[in-house]
MOPAC internal coordinates of N, CA, C and O (Angstrom, degrees):
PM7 1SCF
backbone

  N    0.0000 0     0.00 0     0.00 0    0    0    0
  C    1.4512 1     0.00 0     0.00 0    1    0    0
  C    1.5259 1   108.89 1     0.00 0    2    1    0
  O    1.2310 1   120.77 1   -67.15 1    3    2    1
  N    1.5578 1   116.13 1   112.85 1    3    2    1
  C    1.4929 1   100.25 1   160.05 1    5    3    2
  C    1.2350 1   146.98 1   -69.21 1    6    5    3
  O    1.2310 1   109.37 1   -55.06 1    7    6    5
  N    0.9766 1   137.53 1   124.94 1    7    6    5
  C    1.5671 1   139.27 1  -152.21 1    9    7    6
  C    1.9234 1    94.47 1   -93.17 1   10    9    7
  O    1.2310 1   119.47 1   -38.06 1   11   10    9
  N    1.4376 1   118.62 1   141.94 1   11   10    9
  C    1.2956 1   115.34 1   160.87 1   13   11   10
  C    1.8821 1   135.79 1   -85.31 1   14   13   11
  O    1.2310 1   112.92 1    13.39 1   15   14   13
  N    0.9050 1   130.98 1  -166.61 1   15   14   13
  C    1.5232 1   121.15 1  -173.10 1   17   15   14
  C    1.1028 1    81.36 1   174.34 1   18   17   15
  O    1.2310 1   129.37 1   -59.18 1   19   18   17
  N    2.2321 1    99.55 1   120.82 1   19   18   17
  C    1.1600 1   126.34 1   156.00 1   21   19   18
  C    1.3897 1   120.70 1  -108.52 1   22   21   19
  O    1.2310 1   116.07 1   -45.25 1   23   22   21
  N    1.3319 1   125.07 1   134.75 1   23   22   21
  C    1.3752 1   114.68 1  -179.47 1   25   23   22
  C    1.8782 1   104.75 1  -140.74 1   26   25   23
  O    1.2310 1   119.59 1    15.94 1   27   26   25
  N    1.3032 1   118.38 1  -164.06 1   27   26   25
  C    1.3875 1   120.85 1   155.58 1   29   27   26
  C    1.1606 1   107.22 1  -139.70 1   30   29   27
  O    1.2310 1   129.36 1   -35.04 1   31   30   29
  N    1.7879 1    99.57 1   144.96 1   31   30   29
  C    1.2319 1   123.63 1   174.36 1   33   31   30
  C    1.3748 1   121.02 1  -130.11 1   34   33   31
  O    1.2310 1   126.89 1   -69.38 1   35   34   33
  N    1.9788 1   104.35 1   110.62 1   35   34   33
  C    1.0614 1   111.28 1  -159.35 1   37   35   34
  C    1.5066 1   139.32 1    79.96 1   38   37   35
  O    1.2310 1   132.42 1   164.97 1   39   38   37
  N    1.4060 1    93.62 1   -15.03 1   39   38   37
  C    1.5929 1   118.15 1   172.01 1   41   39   38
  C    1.1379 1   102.82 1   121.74 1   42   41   39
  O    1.2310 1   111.14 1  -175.89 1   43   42   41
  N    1.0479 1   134.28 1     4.11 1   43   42   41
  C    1.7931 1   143.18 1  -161.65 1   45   43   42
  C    1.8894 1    96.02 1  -104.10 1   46   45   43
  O    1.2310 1   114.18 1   -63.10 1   47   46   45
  N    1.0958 1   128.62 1   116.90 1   47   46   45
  C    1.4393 1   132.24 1   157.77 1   49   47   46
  C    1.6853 1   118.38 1   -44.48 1   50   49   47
  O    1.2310 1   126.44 1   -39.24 1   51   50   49
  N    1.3768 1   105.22 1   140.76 1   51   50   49
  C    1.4475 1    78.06 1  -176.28 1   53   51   50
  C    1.8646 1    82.96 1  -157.78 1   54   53   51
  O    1.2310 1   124.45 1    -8.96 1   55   54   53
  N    1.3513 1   109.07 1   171.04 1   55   54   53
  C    1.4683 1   104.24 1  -171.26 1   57   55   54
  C    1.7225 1    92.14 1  -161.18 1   58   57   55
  O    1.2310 1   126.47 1   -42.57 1   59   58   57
  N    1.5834 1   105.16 1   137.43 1   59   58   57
  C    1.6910 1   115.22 1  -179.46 1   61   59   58
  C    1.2132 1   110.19 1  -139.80 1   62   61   59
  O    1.2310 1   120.68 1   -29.22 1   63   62   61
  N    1.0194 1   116.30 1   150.78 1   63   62   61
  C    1.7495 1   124.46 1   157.38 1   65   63   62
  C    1.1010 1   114.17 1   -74.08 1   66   65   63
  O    1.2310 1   124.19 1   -27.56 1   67   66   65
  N    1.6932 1   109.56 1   152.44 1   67   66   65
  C    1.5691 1   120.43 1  -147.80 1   69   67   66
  C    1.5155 1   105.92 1  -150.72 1   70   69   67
  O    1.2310 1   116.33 1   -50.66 1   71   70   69
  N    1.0541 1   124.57 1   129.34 1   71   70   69
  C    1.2763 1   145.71 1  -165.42 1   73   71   70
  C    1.8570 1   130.36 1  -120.18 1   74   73   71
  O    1.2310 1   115.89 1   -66.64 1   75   74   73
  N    0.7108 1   125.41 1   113.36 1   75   74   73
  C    1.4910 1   113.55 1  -176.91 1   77   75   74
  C    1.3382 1   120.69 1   -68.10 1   78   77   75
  O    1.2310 1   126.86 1   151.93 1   79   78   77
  N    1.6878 1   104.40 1   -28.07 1   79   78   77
  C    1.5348 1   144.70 1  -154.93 1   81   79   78
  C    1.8544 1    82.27 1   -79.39 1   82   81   79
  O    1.2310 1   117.64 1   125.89 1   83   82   81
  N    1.2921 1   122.10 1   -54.11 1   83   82   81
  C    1.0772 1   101.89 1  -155.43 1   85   83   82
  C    1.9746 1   115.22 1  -116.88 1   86   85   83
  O    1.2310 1   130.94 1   171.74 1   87   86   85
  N    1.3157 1    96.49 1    -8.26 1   87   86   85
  C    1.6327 1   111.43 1   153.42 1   89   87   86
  C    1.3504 1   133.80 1  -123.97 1   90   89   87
  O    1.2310 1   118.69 1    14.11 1   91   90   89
  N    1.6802 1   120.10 1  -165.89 1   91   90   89
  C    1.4926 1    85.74 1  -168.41 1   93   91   90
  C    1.6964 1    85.13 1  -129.39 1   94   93   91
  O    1.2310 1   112.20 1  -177.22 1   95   94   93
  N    1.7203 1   132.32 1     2.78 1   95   94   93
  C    1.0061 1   120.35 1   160.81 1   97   95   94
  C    1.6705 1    81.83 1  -148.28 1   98   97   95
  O    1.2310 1   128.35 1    18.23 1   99   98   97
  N    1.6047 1   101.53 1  -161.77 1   99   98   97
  C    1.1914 1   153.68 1   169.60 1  101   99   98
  C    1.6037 1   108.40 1   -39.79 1  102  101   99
  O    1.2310 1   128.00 1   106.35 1  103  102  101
  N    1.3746 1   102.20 1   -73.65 1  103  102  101
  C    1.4080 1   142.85 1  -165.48 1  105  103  102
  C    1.9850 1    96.31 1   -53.69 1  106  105  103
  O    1.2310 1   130.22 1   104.04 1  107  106  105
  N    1.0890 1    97.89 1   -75.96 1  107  106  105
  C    1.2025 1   108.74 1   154.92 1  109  107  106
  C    1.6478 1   140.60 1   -26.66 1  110  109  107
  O    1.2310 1   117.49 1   141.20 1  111  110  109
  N    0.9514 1   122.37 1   -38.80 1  111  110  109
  C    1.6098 1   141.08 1  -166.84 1  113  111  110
  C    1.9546 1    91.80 1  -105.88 1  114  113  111
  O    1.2310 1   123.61 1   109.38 1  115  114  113
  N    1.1576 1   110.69 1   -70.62 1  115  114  113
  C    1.7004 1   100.55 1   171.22 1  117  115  114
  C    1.3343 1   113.22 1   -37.82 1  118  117  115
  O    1.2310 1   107.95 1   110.49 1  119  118  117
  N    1.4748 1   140.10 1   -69.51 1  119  118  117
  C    1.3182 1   138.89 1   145.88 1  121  119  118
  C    1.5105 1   125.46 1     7.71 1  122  121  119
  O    1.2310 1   130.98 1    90.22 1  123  122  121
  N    0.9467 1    96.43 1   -89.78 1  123  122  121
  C    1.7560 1   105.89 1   164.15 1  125  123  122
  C    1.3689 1   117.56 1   -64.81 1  126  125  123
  O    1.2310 1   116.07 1   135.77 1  127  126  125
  N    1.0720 1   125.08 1   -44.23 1  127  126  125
  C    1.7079 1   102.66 1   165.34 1  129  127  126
  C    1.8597 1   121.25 1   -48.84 1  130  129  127
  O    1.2310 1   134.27 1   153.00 1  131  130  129
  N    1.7409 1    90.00 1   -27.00 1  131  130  129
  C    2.2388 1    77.12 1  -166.22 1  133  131  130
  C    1.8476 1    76.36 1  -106.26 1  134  133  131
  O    1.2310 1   112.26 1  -118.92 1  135  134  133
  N    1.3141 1   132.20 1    61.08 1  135  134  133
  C    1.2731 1   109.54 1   166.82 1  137  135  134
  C    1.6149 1   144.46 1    76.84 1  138  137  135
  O    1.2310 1   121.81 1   156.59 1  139  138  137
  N    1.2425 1   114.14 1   -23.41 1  139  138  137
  C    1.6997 1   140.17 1  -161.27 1  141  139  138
  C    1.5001 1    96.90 1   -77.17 1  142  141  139
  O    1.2310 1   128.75 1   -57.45 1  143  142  141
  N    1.6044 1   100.75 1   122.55 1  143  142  141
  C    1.0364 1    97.22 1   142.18 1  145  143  142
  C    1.1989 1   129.89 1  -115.66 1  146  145  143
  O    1.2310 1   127.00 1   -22.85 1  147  146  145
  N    1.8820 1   104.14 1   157.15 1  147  146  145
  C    1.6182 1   144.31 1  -163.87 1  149  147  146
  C    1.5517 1   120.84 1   -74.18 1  150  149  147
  O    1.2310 1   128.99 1   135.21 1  151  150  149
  N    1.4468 1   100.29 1   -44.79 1  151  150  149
  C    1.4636 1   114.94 1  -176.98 1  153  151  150
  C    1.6145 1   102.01 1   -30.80 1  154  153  151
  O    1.2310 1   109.10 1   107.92 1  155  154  153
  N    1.3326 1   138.02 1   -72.08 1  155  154  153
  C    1.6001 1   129.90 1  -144.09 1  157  155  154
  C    1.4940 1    85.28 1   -76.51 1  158  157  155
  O    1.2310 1   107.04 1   146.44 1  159  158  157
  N    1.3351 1   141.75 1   -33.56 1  159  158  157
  C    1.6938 1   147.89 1  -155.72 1  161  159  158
  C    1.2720 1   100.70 1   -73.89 1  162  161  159
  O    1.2310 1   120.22 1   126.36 1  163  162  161
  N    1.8907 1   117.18 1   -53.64 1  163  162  161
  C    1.4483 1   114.81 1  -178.38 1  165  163  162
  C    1.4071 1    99.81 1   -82.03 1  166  165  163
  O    1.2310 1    98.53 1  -144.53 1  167  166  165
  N    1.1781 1   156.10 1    35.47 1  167  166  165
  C    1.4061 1   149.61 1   158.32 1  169  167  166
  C    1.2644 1    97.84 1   -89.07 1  170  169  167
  O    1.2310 1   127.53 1   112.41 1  171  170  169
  N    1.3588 1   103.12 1   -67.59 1  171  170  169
  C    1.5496 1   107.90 1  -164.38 1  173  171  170
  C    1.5471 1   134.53 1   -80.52 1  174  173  171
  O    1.2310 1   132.83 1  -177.38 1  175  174  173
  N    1.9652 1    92.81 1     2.62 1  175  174  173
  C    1.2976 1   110.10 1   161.17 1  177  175  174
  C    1.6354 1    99.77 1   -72.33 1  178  177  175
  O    1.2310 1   121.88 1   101.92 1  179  178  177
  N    0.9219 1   114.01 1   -78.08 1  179  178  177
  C    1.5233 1   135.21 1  -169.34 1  181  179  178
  C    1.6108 1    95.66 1   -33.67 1  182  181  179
  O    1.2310 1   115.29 1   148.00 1  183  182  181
  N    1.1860 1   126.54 1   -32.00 1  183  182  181
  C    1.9099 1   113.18 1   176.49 1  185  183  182
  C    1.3947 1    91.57 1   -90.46 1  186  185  183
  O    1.2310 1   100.06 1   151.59 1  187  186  185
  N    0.9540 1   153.69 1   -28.41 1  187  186  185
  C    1.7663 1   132.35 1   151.70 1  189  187  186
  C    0.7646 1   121.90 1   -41.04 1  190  189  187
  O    1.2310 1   116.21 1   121.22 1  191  190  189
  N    1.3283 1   124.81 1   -58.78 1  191  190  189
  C    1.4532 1   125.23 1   162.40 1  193  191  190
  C    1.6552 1   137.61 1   -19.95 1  194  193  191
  O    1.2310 1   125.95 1   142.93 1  195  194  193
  N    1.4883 1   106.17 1   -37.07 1  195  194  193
  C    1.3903 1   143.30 1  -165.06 1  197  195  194
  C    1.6484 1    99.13 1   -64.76 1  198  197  195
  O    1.2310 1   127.99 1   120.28 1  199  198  197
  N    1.7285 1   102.23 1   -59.72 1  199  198  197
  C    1.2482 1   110.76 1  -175.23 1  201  199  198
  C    1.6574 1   123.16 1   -59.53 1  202  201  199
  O    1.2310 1   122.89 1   -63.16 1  203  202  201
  N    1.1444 1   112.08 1   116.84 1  203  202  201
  C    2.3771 1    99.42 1   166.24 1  205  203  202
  C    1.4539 1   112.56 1   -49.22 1  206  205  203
  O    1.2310 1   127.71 1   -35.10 1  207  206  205
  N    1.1615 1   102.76 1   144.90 1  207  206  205
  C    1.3196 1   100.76 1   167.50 1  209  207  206
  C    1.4464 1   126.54 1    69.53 1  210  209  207
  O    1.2310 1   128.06 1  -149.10 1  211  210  209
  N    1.4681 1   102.09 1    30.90 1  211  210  209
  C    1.7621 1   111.72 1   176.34 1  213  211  210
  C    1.0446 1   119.95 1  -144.33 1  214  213  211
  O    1.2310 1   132.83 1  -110.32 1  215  214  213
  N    1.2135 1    92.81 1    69.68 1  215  214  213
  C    2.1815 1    99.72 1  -166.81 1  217  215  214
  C    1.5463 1    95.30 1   -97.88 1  218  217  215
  O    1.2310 1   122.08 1   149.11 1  219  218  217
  N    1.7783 1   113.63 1   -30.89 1  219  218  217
  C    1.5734 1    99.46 1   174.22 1  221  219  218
  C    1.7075 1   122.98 1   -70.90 1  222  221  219
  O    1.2310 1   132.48 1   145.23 1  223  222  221
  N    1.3044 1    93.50 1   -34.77 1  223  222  221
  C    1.4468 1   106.23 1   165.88 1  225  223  222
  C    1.5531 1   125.02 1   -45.00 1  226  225  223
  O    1.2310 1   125.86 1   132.15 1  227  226  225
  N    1.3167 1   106.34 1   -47.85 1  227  226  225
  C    1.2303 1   111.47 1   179.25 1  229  227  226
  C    1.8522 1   108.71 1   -73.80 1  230  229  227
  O    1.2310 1   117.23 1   136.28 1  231  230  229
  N    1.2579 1   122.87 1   -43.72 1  231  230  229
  C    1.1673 1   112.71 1   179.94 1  233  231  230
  C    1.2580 1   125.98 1   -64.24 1  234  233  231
  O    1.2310 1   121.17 1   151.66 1  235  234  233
  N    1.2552 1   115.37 1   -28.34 1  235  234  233
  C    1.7836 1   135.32 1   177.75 1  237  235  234
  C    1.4336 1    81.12 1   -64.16 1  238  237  235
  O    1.2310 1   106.07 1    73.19 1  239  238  237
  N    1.2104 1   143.48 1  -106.81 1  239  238  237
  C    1.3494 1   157.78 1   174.74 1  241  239  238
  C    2.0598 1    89.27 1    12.46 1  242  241  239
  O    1.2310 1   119.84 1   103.37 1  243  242  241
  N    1.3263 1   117.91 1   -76.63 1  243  242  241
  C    1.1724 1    88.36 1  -139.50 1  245  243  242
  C    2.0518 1    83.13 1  -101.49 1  246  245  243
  O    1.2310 1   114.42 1  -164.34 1  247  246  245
  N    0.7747 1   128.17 1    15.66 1  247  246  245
  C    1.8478 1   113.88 1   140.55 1  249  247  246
  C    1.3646 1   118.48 1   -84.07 1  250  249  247
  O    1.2310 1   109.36 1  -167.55 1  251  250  249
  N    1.2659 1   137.55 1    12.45 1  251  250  249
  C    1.6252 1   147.90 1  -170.26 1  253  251  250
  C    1.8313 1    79.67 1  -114.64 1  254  253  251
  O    1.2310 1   119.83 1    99.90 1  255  254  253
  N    1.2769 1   117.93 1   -80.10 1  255  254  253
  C    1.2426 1   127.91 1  -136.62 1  257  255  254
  C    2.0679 1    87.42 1   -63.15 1  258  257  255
  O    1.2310 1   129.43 1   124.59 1  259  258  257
  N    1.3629 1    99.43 1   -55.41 1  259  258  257
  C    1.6835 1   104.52 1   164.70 1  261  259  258
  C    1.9386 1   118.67 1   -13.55 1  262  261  259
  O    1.2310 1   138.97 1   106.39 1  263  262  261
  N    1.3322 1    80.83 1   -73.61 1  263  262  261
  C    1.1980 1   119.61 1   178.07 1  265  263  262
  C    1.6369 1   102.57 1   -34.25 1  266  265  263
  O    1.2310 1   119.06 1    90.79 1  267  266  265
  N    1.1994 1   119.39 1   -89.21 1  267  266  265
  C    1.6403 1   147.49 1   154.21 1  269  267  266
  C    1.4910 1    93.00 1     5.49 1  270  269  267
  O    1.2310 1   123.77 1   128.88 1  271  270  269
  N    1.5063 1   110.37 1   -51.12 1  271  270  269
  C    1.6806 1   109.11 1  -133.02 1  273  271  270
  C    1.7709 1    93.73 1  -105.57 1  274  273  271
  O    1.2310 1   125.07 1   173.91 1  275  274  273
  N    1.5325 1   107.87 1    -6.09 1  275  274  273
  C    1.8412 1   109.27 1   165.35 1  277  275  274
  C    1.5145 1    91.66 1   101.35 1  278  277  275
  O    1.2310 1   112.95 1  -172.55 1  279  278  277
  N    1.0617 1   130.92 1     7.45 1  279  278  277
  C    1.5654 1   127.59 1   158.83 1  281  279  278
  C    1.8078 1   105.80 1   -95.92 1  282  281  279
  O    1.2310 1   139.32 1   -51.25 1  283  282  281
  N    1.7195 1    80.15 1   128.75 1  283  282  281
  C    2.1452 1    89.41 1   175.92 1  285  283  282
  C    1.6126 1    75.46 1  -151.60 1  286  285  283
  O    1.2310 1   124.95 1   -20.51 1  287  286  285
  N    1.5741 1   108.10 1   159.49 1  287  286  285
  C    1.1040 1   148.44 1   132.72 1  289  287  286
  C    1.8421 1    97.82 1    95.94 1  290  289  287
  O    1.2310 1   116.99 1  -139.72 1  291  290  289
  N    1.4415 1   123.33 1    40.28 1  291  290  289
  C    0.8442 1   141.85 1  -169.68 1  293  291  290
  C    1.5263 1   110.32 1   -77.54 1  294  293  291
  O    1.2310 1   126.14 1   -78.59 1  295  294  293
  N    1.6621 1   105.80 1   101.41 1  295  294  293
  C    1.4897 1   111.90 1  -173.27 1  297  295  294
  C    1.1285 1   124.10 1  -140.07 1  298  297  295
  O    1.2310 1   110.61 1   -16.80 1  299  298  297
  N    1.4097 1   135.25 1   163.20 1  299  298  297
  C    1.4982 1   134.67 1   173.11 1  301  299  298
  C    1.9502 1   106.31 1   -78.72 1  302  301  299
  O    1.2310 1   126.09 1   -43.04 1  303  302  301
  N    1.2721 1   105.89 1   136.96 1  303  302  301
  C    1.2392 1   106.98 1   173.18 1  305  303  302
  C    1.9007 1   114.61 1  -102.15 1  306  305  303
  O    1.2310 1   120.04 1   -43.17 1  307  306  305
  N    1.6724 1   117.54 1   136.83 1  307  306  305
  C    0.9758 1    90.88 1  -138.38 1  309  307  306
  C    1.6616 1    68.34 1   -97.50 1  310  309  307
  O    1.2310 1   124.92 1   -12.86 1  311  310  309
  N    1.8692 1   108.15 1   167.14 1  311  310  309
  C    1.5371 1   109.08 1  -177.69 1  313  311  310
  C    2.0105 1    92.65 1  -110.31 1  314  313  311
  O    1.2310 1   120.59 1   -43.46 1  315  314  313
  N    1.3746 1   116.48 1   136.54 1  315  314  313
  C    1.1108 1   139.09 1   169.84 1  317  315  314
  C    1.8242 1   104.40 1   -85.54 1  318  317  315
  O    1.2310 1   127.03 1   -61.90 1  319  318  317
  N    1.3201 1   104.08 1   118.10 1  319  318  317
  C    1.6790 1   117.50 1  -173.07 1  321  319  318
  C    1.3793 1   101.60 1   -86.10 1  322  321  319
  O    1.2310 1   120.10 1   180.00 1  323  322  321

């Protein structure tokens, strides 16, 4: 089942189909829908990573850097059966 993802970009609403199959979050799939590239973002996630004890660190990091890049409000939309 594909799941959807609404977010804004730039202030503009925007809504995509979402896959597990073909990303590995959220964060990711908004990204590639408006074009962005990840490469320098997942580097410097991945040396956060490195450190113990910096899981807040790391998340601040990539809703700031998000942020930066004209993605806000990045969410799962829920589907009513």
């Amino acid at each position: 089942m594909a799941r959807i993802v609404g977010y804004k970009f730039k202030g503009q609403y925007k809504e995509i189909q979402f896959s597990y199959d073909r990303y590995r979050d959220k964060h990711e799939a908004v990204a590639a829908a408006e074009g962005i590239d990840l490469r320098q973002f997942l580097k410097m996630e991945e040396q956060l990573k490195q450190f113990p004890k910096q899981g807040a660190a790391q998340k601040d990091f990539r809703q700031n850097e998000f942020k930066r890049m004209g993605l806000t409000d990045i969410h799962f939309i829920r589907e009513d059966d």
